[in-house]
Backbone bond lengths (Angstrom), bond angles and torsions (degrees), N, CA, C in turn:
res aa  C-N    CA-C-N  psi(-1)  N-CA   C-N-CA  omega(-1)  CA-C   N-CA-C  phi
1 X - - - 1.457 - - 1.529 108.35 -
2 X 1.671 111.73 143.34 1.680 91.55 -175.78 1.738 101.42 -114.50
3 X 1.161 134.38 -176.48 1.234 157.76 -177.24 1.575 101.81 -25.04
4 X 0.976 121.13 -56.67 1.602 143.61 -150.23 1.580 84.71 -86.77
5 X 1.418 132.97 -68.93 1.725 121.23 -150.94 2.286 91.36 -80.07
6 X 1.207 89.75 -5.64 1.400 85.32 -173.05 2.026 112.89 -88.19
7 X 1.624 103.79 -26.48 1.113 103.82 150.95 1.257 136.65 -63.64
8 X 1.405 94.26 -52.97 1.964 107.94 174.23 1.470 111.25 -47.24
9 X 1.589 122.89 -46.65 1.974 121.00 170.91 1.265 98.28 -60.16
10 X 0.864 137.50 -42.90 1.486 130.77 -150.35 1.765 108.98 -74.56
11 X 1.710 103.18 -46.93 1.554 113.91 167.71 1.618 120.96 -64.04
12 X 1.789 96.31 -45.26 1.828 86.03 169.35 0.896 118.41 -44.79
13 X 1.764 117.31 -69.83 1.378 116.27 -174.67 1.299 135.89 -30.47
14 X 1.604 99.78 -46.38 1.494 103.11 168.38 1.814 136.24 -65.08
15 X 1.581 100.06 -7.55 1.492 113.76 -161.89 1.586 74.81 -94.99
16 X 1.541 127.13 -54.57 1.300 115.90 -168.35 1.573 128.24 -44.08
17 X 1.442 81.80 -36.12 1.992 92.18 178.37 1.916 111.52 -71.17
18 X 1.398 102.69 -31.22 1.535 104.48 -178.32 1.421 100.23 -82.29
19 X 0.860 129.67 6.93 1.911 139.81 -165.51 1.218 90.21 -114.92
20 X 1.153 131.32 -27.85 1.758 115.45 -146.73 1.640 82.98 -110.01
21 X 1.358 115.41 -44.81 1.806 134.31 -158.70 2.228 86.61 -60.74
22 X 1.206 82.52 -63.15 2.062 101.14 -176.34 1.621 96.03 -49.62
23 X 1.265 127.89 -61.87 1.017 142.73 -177.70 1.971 111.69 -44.96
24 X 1.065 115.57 -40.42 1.692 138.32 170.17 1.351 117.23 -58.81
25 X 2.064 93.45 -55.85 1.623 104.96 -172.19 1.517 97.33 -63.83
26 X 1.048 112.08 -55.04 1.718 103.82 -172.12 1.375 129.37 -52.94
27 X 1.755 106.36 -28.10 1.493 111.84 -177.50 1.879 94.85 -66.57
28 X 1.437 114.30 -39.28 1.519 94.04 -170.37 1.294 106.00 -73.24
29 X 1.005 139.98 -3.05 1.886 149.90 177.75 1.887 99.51 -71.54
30 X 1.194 120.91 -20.97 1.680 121.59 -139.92 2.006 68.54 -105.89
31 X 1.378 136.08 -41.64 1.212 126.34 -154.38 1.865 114.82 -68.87
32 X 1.221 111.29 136.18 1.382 108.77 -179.04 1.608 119.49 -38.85
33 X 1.461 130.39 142.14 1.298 119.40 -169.14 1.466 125.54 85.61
34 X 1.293 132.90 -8.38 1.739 135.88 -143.86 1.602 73.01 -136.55
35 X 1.708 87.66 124.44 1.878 98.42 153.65 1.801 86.81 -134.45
36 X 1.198 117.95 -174.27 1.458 148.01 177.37 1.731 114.13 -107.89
37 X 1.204 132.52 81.72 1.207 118.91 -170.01 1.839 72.73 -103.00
38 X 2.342 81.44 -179.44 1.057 110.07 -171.36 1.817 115.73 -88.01
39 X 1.380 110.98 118.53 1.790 99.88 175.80 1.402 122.50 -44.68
40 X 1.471 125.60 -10.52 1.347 131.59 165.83 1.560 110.41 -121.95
41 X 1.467 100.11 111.53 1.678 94.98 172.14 1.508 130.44 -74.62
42 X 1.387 122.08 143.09 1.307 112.86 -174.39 1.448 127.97 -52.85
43 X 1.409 153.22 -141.91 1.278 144.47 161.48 1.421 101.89 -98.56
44 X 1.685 107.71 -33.46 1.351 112.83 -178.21 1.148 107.27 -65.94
45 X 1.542 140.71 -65.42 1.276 129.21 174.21 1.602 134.88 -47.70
46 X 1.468 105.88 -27.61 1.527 127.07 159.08 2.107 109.95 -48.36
47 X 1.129 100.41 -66.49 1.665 107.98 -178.27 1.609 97.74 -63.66
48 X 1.490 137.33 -49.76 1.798 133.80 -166.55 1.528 83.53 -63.38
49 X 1.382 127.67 -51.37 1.601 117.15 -173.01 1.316 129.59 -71.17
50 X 1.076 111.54 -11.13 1.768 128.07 168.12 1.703 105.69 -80.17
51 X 1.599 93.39 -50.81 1.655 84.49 -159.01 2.083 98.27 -77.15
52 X 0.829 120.94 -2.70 1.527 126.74 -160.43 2.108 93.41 -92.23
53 X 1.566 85.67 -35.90 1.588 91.18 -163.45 2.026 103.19 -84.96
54 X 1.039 95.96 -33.64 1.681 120.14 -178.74 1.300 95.78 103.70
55 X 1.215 155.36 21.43 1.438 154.78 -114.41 1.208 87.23 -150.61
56 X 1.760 124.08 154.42 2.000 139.86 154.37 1.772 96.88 -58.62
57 X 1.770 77.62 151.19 1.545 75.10 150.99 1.348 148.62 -37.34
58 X 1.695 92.13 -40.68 1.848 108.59 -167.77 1.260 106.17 -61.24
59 X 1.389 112.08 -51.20 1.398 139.48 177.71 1.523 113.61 -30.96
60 X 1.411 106.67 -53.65 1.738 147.67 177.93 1.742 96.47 -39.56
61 X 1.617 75.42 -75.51 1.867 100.52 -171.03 1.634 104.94 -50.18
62 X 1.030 114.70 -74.77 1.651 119.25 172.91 1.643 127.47 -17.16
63 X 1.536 103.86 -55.72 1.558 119.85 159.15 1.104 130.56 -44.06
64 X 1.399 117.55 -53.81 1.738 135.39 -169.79 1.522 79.35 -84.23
65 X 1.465 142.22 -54.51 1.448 131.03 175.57 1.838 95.39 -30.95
66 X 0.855 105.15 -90.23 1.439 121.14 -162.10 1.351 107.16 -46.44
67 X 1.393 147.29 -27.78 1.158 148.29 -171.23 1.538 100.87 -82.80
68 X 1.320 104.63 -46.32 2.090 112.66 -171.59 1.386 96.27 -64.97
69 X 1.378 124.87 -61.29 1.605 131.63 -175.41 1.586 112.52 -51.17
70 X 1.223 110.73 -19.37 1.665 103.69 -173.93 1.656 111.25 -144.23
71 X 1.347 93.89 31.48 1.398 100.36 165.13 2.005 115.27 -68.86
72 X 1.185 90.31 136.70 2.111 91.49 177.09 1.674 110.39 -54.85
């Protein structure tokens, strides 16, 4: 094998593992209960979570902190 087909295995392989890893994350996405939110909440979702909670923004922010960080 020369230089060139020895790069090309070397990159598949690696796309396979990010294929297979991507491929995983999504199967736990497919399970009842599981959505994908964003690690930064919008401002809009910041204020619906304040006013829902009776809570400040900060308050808001802090929570969804704590919920993303210690999700199962």
């Amino acid at each position: 094998m020369n230089a060139i087909s020895m790069s090309l295995l070397k990159k598949t392989s690696s796309c396979e593992t990010d294929l297979g890893a991507s491929v995983t994350a999504m199967g736990a996405l497919c399970e009842p209960g599981q959505t994908a939110v964003p690690l930064k909440p919008s401002a809009t979702m910041l204020a619906a979570g304040a006013r829902a909670g009776g809570v400040s923004v900060e308050i808001a922010w802090k929570i969804y902190q704590a919920m993303i960080h210690h999700a199962d």
